[in-house]
MMTF fields as JSON, N, C-alpha, C and O atoms, coordinates in Angstrom:
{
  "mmtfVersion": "1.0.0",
  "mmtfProducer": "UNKNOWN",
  "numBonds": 423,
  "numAtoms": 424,
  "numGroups": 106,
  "numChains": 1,
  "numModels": 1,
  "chainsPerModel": [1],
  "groupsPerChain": [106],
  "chainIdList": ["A"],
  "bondAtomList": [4, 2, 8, 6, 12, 10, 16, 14, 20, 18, 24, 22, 28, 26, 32, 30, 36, 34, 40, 38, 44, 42, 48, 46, 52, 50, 56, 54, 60, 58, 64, 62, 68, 66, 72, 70, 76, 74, 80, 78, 84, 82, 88, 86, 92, 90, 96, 94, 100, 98, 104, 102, 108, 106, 112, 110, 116, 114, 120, 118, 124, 122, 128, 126, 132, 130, 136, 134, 140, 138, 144, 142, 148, 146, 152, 150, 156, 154, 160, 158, 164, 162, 168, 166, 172, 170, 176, 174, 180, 178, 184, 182, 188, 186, 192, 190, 196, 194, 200, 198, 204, 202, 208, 206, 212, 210, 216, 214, 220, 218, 224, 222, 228, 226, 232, 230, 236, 234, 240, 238, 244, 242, 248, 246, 252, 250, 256, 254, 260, 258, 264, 262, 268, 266, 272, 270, 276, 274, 280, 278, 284, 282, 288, 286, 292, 290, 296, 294, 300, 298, 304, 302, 308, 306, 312, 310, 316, 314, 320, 318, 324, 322, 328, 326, 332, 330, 336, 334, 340, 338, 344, 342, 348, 346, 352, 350, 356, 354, 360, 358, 364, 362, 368, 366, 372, 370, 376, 374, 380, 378, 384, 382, 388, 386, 392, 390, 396, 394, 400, 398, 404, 402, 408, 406, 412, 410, 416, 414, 420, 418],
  "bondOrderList": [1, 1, 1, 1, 1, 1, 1, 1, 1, 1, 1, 1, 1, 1, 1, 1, 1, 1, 1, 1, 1, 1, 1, 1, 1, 1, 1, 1, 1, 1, 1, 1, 1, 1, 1, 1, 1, 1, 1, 1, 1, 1, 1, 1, 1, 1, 1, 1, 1, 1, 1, 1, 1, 1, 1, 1, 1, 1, 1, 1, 1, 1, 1, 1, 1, 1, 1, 1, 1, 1, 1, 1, 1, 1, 1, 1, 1, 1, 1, 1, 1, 1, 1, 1, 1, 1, 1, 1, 1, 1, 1, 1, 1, 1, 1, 1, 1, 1, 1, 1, 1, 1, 1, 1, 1],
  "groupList": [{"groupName": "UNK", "atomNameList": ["N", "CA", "C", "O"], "elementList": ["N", "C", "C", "O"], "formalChargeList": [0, 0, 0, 0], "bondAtomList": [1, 0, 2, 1, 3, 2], "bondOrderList": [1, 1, 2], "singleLetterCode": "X", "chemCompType": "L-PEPTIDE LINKING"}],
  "groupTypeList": [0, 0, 0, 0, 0, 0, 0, 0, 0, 0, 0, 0, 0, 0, 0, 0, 0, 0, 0, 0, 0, 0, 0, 0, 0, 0, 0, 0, 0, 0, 0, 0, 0, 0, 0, 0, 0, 0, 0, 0, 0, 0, 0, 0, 0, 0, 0, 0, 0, 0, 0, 0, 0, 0, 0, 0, 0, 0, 0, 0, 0, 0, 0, 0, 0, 0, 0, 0, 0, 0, 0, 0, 0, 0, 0, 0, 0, 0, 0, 0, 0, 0, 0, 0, 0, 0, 0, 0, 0, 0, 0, 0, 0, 0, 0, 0, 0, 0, 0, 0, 0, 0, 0, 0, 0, 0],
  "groupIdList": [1, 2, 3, 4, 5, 6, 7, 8, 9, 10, 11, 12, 13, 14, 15, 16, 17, 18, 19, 20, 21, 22, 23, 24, 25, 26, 27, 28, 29, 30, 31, 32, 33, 34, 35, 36, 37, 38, 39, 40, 41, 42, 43, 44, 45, 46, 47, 48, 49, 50, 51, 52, 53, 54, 55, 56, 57, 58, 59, 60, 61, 62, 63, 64, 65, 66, 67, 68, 69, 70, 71, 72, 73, 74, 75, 76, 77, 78, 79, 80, 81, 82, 83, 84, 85, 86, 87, 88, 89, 90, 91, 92, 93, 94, 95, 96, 97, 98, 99, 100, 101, 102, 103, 104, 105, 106],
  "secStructList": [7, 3, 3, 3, 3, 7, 1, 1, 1, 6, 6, 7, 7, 3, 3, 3, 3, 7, 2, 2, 2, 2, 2, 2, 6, 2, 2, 2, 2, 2, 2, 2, 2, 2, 2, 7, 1, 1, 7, 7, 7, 7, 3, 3, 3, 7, 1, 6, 6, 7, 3, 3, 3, 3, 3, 3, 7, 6, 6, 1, 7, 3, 3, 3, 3, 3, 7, 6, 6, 1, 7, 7, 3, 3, 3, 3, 4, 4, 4, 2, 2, 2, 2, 2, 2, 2, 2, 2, 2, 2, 2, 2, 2, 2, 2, 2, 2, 2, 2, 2, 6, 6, 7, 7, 7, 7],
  "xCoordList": [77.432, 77.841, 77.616, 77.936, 76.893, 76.986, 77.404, 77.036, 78.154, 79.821, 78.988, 78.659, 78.476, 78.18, 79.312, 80.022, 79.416, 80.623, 80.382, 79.918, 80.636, 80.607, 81.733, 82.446, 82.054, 83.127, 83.091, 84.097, 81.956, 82.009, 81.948, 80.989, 82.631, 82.907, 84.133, 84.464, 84.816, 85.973, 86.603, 87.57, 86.294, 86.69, 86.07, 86.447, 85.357, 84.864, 84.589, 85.234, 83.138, 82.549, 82.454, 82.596, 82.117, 81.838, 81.351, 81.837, 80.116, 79.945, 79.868, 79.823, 79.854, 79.08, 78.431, 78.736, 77.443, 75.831, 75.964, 76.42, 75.597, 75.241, 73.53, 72.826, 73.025, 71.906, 71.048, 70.27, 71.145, 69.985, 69.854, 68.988, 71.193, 71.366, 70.481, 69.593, 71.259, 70.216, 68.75, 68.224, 68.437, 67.036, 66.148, 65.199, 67.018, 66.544, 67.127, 66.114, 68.176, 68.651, 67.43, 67.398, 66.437, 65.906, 64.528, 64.064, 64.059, 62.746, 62.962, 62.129, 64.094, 64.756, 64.345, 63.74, 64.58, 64.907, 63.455, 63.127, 62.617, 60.936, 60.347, 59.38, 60.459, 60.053, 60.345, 59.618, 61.655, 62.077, 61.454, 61.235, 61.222, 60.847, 59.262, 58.566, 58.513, 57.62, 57.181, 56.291, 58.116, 58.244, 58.45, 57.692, 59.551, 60.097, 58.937, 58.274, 58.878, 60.585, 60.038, 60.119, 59.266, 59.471, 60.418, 60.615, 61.276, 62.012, 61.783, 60.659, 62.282, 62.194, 63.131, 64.192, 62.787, 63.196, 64.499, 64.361, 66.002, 67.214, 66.89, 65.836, 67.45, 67.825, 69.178, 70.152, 69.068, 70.085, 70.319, 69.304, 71.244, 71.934, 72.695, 73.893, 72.443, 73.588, 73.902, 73.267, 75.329, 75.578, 77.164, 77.926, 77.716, 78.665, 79.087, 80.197, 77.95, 78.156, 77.67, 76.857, 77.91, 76.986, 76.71, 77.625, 75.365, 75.716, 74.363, 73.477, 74.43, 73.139, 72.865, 73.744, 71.772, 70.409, 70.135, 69.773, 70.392, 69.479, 69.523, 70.361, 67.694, 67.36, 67.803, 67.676, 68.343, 68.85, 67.814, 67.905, 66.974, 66.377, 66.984, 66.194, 67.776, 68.38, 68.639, 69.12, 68.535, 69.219, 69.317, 70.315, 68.268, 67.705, 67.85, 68.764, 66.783, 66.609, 67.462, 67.738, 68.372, 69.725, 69.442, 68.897, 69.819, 70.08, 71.547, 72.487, 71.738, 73.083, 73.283, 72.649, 74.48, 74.529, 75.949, 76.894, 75.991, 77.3, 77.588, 76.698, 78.655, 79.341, 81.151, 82.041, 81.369, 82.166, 83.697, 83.753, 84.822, 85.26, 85.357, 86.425, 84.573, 84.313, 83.549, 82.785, 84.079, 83.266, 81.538, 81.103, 80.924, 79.531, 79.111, 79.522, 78.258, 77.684, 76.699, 75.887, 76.796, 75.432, 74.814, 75.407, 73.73, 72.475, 71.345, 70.424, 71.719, 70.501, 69.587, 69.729, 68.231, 67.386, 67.002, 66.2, 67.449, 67.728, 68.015, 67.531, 68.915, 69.089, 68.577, 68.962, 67.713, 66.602, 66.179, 66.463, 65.019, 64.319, 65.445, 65.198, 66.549, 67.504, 67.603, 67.153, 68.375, 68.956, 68.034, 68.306, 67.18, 66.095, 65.545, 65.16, 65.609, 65.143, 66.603, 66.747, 67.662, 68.85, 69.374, 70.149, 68.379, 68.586, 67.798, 68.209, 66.569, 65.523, 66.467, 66.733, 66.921, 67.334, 68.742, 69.192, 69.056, 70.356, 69.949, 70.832, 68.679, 68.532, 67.733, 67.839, 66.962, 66.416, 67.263, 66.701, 68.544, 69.389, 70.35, 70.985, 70.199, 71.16, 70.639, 71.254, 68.852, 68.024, 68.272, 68.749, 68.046, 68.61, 70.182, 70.474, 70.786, 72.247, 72.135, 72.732, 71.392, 71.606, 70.493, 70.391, 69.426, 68.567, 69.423, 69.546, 70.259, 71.222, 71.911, 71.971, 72.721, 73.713, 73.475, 74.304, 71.51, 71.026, 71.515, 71.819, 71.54, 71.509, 70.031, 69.31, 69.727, 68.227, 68.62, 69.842, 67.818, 67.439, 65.938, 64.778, 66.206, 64.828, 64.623, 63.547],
  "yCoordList": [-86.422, -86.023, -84.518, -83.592, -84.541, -83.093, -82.065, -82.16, -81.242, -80.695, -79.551, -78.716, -79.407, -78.365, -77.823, -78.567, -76.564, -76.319, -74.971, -74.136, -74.708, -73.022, -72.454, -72.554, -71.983, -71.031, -69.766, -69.075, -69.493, -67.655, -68.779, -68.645, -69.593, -69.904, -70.707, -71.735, -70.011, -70.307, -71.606, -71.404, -72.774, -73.975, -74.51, -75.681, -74.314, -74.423, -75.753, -76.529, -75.986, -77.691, -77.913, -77.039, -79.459, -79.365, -80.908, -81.714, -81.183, -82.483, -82.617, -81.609, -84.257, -84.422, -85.524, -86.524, -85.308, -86.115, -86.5, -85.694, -88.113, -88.428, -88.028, -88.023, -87.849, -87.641, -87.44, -86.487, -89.059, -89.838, -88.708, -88.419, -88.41, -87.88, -85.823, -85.111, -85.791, -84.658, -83.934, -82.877, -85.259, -85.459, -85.168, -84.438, -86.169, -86.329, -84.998, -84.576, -84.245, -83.164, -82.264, -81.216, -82.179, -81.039, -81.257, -80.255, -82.475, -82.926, -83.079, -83.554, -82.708, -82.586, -81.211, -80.844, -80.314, -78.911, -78.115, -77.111, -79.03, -78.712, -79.263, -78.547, -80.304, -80.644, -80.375, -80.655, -79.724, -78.791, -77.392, -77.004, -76.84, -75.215, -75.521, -74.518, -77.026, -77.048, -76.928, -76.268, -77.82, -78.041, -77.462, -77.511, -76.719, -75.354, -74.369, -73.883, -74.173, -75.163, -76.075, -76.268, -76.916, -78.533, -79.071, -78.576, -80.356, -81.301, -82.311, -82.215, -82.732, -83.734, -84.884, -84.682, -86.385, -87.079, -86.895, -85.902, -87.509, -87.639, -88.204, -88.82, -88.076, -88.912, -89.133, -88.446, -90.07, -91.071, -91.574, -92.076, -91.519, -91.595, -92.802, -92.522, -94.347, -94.987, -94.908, -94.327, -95.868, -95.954, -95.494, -95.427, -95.176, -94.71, -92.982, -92.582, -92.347, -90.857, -90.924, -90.048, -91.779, -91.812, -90.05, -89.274, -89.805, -88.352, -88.678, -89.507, -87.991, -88.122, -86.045, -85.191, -85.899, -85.033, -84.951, -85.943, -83.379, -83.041, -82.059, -81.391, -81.602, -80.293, -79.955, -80.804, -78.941, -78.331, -77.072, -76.052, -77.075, -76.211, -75.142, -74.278, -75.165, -74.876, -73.549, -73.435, -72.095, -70.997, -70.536, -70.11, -70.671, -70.234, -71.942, -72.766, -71.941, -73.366, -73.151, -72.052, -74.853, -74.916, -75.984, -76.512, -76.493, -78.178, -78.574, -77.829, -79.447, -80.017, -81.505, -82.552, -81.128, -82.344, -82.626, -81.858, -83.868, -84.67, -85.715, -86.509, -85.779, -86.561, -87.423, -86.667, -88.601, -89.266, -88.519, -88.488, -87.979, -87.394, -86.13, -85.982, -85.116, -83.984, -83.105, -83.561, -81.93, -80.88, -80.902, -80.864, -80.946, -80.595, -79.249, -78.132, -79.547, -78.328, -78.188, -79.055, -76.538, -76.193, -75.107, -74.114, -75.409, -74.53, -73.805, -74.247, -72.659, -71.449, -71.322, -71.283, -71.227, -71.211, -70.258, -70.663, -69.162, -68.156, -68.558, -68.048, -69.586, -70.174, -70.883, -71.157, -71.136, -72.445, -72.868, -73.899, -71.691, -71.276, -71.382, -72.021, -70.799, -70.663, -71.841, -72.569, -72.271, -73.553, -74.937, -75.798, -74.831, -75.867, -75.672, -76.665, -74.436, -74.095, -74.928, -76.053, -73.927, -74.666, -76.019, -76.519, -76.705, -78.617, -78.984, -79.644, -78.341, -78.613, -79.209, -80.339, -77.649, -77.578, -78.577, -78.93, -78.756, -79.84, -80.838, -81.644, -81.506, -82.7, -83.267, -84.315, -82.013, -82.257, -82.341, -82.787, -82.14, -81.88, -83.259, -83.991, -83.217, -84.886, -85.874, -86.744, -85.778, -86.988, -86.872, -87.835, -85.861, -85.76, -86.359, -86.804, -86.064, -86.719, -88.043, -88.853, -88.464, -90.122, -90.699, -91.922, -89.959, -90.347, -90.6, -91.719, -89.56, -89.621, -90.569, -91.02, -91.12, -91.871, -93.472, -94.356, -93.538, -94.55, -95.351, -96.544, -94.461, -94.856, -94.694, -93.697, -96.272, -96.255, -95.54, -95.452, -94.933, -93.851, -94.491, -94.221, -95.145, -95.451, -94.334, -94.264],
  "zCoordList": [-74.395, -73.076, -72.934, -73.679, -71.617, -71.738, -70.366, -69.195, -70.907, -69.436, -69.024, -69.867, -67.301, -66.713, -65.791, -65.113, -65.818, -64.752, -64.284, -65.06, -63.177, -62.574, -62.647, -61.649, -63.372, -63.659, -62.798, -62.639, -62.272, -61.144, -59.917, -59.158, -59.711, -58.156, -57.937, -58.529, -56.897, -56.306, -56.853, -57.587, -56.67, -57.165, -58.249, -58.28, -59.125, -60.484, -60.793, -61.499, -59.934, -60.36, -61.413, -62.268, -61.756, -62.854, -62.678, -61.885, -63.737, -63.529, -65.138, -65.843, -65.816, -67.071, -66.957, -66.308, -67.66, -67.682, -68.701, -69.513, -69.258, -70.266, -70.927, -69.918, -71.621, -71.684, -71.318, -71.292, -70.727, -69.781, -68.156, -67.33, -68.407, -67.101, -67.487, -67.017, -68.314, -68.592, -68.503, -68.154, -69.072, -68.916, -67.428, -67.14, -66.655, -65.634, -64.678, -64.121, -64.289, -64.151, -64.932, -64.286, -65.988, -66.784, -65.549, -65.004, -65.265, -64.418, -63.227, -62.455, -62.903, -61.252, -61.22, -60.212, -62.213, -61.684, -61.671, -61.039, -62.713, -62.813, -61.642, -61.382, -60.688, -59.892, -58.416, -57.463, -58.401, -57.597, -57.864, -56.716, -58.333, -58.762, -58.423, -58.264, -58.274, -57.781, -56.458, -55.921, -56.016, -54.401, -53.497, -52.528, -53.519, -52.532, -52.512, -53.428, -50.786, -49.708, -49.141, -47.928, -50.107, -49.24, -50.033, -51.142, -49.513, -49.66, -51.36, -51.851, -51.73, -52.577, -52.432, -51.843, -53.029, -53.093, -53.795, -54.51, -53.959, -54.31, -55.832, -55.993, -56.531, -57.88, -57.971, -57.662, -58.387, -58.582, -60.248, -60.729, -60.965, -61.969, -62.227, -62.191, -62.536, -62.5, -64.251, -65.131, -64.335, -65.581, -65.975, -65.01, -67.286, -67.204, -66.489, -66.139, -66.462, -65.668, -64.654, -64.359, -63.892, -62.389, -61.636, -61.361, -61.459, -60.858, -59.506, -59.717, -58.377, -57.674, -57.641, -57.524, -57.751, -58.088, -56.477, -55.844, -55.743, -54.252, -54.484, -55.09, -53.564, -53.129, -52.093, -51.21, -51.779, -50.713, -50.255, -50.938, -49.302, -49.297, -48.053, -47.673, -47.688, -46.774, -46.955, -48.083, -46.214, -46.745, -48.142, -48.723, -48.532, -50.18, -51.048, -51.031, -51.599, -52.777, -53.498, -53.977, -53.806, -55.149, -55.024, -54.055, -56.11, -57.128, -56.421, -56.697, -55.727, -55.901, -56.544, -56.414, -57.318, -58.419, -58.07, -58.254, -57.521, -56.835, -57.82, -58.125, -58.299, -59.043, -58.566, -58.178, -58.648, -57.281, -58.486, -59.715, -57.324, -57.804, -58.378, -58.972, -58.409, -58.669, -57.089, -56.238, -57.21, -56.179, -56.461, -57.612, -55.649, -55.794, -56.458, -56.143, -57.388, -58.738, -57.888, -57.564, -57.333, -56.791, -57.736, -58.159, -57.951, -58.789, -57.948, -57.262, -58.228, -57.003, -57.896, -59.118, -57.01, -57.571, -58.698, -59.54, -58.779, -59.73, -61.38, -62.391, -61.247, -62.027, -62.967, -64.104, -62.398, -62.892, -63.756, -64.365, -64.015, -65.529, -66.705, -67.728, -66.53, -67.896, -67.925, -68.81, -66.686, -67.273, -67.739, -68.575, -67.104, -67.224, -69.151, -69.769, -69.742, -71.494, -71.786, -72.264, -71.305, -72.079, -72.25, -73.065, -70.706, -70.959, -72.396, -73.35, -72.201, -73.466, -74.598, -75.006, -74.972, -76.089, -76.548, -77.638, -75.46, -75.417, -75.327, -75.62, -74.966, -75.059, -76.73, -77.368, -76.963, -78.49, -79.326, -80.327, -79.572, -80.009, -79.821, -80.58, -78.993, -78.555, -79.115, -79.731, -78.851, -79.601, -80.839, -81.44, -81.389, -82.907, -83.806, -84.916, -82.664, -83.363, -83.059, -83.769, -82.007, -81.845, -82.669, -82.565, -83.658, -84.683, -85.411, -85.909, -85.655, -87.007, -87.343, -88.487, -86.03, -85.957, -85.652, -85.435, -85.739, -85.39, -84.188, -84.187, -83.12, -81.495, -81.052, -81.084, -80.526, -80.075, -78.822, -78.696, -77.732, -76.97, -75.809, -76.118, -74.803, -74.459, -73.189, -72.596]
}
């Protein structure tokens, strides 16, 4: 599982992604950083971390990552690049412990 949260804003989102969700959050944010400022399609997350994935191009490009029950995690585009290395590395890392622990991964 892995816990994102904004701590420098007023109400302090926070969503958590299982992996899978990671993943797809790491190719949301590459495919957004492509697009802008056109639009992209929504992603959608089912499973035990249900989260849905939108571009907001509205008044500067951000990621919003809505999770049912939680405030919306907005990500400015500024952001991006870091966070998009730091999914990397969290997801190689994840694959690795679920090698370890012999959790298949499709």
């Amino acid at each position: 599982m892995v816990r994102l949260e904004r701590r420098d804003s007023a109400y302090c989102p926070l969503v958590l992604l299982s992996l899978y969700g990671t993943e797809i959050l790491s190719g949301f944010i590459m495919a957004a950083r492509l697009s802008i400022p056109f639009p992209i399609p929504d992603e959608n997350v089912e499973g035990h971390l249900p989260v849905r994935f939108h571009l907001d191009c509205n008044e500067g490009a951000r990621v919003v990552i809505e999770q049912e029950g939680n405030m919306p995690l907005l990500i400015d585009e500024p952001l991006w690049d870091r966070l998009y290395a730091e999914l990397c590395l969290v997801i190689a890392h994840g694959r690795e412990l679920a090698r370890l622990a012999g959790i298949s991964l499709h």
